[in-house]
C-alpha positions in Angstrom: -20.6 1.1 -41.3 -20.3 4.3 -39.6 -16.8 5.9 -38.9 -16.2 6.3 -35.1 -13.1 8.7 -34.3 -9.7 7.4 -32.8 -9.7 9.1 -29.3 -7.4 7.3 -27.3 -4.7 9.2 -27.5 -6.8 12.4 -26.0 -8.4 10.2 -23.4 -4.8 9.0 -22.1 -3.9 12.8 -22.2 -7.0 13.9 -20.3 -6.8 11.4 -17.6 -5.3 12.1 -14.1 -4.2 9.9 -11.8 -3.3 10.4 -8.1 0.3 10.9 -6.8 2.4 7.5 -6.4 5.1 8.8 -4.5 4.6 6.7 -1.9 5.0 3.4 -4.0 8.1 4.5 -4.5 9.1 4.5 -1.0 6.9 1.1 -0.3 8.9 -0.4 -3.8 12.2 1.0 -3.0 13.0 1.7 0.8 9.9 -0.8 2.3 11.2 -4.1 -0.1 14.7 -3.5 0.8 14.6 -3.2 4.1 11.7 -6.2 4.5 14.5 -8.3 2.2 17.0 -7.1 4.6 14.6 -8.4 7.6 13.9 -11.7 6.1 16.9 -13.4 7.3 17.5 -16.6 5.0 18.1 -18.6 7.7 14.7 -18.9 9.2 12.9 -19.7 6.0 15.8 -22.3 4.8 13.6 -25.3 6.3 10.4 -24.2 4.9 12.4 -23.2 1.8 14.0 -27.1 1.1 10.8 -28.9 1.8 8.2 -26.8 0.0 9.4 -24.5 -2.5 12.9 -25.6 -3.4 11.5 -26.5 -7.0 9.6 -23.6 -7.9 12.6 -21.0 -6.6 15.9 -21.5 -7.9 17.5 -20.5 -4.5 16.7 -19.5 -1.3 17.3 -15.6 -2.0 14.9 -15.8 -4.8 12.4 -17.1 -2.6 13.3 -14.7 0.5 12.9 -12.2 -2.9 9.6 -13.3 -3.9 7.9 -12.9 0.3 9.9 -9.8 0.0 7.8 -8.4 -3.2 4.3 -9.6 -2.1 4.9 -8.2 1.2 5.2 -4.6 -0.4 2.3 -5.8 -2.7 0.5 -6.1 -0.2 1.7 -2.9 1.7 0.4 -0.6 -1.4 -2.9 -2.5 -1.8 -3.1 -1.9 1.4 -2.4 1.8 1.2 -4.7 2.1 -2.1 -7.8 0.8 0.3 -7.3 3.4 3.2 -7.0 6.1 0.0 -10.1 4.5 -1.6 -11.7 4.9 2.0 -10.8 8.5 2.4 -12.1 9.3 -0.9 -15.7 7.6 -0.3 -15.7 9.7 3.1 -15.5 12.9 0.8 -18.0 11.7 -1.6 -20.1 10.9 1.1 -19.2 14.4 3.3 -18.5 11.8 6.3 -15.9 11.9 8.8 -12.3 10.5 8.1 -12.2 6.5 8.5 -11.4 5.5 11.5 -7.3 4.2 12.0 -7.8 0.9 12.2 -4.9 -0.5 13.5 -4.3 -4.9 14.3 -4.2 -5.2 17.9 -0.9 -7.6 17.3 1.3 -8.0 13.9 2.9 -10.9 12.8 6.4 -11.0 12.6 8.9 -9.8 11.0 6.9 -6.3 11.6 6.6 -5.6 7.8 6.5 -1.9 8.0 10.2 -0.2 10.1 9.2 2.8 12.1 11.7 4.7 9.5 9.5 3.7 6.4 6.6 4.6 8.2 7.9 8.2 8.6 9.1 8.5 5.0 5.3 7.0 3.7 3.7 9.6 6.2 6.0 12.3 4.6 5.5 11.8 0.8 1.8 11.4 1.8 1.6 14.6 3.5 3.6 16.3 0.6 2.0 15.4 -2.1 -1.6 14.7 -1.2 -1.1 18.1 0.6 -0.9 19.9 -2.7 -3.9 17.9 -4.2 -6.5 20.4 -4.9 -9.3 17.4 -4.1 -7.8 17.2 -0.4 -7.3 20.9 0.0 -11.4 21.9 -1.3 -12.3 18.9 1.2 -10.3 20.3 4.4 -11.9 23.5 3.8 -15.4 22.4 3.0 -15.7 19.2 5.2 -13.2 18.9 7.6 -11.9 22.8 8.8 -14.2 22.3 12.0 -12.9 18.8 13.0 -9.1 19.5 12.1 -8.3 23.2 13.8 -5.6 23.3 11.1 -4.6 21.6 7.4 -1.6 19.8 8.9 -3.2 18.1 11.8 -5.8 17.4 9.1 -3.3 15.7 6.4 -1.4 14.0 9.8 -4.4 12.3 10.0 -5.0 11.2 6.2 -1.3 9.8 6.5 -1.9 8.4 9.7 -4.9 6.2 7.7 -2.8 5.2 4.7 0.3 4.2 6.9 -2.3 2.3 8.8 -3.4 0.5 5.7 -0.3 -0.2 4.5 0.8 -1.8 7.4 -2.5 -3.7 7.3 -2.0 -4.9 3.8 1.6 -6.4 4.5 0.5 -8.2 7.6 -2.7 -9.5 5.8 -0.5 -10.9 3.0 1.9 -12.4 5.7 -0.9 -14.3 7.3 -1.1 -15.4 3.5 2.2 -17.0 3.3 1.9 -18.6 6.4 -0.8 -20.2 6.0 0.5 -21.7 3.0 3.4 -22.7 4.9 1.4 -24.5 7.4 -0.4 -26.1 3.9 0.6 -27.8 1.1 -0.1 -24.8 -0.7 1.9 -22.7 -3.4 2.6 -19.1 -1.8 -0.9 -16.9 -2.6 -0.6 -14.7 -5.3 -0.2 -11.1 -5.1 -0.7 -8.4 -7.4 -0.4 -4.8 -7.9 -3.8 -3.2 -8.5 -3.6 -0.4 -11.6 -2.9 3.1 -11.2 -5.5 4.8 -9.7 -7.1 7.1 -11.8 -9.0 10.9 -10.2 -12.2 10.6 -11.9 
């Protein structure tokens, strides 16, 4: 049997990931303020006839639409960053802002979130050595200058975010229209500069 080295430890160490600062604020300031939104009131009736035996009360259950609404905001954002990234591989143009032409309510993403995610977006992918090379070999002739440029990556992820949240709204309601359980919805891993 031949002896193969132990090298996890130095992979773990050698790997990179992208900045997350923006989960933070979709986790923190996006999950509070769509709890906050999610009066109990109008989900009480949907709450006692379908899902009164699976959540204990109807705050857990406002709790739960509350966490895969942010789920889905930062799978969401993770796309429109996976997009970006495949437009530099490719030397393409920036994606497109794709924006729904209507939301559902509530409006899962408060114009004050969507200025904090913008923020931390510009910040740290704004230091990222990957989006500064690309601005000034791909992009220095479409975006006169690095901020309108990183505006616009911002403007994408913000985009996709809000896309995420509404797509995992349509989610739950359909289940609510169904005799469904509530989809699931899961955080996708870290994701990793390679």
């Amino acid at each position: 049997m031949h002896f193969m080295p132990d090298t996890e430890d130095a992979d773990s160490a050698a790997e990179r990931f992208w900045p997350e600062g923006y989960k933070q604020v979709i986790r923190g300031e996006l999950r509070q303020q769509i709890g906050t939104r999610l009066n109990g009131e109008n989900l009480k009736h949907i709450y006692q006839k379908r899902y009164s035996e699976k959540y204990s009360n109807l705050t857990e259950f406002t709790g739960r639409i509350a966490d895969m609404l942010a789920i889905g905001a930062e799978n969401g954002a993770d796309d429109a960053f996976h997009e970006i990234i495949s437009a530099f591989l490719t030397e393409s143009p920036l994606p497109e802002v794709h924006r729904y032409a209507r939301y559902l309510w509530p409006e899962a993403v408060p114009e004050e979130v969507k200025k904090r995610l913008r923020q931390i977006i510009i910040d740290e992918y704004g230091q990222d050595e990957i989006y500064q090379y690309a601005y000034k070999v791909g992009y220095q002739k479409t975006f006169p200058t690095f901020e309108k440029y990183m505006n616009r990556v911002a403007e994408i992820v913000v985009t996709g975010a809000m896309n995420g949240a509404d797509d995992i709204l349509e989610a739950i309601y359909l289940s609510f229209l169904t005799p469904r359980p509530l989809p699931p919805a899961r955080r996708r891993p870290r994701r990793l500069k390679t």
